[in-house]
C-alpha positions in Angstrom: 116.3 -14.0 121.3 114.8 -13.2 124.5 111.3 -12.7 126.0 107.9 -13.0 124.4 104.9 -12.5 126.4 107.1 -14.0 129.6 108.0 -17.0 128.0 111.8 -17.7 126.7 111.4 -17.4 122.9 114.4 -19.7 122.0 112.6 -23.0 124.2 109.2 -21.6 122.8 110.4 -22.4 119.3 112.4 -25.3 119.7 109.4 -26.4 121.6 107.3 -26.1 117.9 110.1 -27.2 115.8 110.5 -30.4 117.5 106.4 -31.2 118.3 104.5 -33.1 115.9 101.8 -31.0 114.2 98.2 -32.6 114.7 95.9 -30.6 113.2 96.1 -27.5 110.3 95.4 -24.5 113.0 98.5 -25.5 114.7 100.7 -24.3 111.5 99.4 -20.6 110.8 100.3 -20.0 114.9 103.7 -21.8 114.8 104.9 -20.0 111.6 102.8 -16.7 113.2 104.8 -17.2 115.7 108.3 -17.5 114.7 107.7 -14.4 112.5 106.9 -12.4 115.3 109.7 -13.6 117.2 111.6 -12.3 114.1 110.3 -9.2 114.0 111.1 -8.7 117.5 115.2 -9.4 116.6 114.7 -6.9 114.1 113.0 -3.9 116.0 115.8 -3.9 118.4 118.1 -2.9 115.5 116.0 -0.6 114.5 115.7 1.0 117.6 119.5 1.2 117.9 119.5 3.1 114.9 117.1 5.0 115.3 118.5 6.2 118.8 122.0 6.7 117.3 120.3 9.0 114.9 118.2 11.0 117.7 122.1 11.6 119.7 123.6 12.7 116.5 120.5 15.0 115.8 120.3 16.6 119.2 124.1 17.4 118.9 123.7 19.4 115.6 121.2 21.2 117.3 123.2 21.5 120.3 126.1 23.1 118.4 124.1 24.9 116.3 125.3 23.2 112.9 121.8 21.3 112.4 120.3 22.4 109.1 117.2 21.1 108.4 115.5 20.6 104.4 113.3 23.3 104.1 111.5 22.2 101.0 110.9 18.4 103.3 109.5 20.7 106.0 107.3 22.3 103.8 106.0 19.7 102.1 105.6 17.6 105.4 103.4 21.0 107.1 101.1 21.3 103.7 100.6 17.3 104.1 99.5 17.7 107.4 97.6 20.7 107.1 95.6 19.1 103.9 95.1 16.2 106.0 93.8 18.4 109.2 
């Protein structure tokens, strides 16, 4: 998994899966926790995608052979001028 916050993410939740829970508070951070942990696995993917797509874009444009949706354009400029 990696690094959270400078602590090693793997012993940090093997650390909470194997302590006893003594009190209710300790539950909402553990499972807090372990979802951000998650979340952190996830963004990773997403950020591979997302800078595979960002290559493949800037070669279309490179080329000349990127075409964007004008009717998306459009409708993203009114959306933002609306909201200006």
């Amino acid at each position: 998994m990696g690094q959270l916050g400078g602590l090693n993410t793997i012993q940090t939740v093997d650390a909470l899966r194997t302590r006893k829970i003594e009190s209710k508070d300790s539950i909402p951070f553990a499972s807090t926790l372990q979802g951000a942990i998650m979340t952190q696995g996830a963004s990773k993917t997403d950020d591979a995608q997302r800078i595979a797509r960002v290559q493949e874009l800037k070669a279309q444009v490179a080329s000349g052979l990127y075409e964007p949706d004008l009717n998306k354009v459009a409708s993203s400029l009114l959306r933002f001028l609306v909201e200006a």
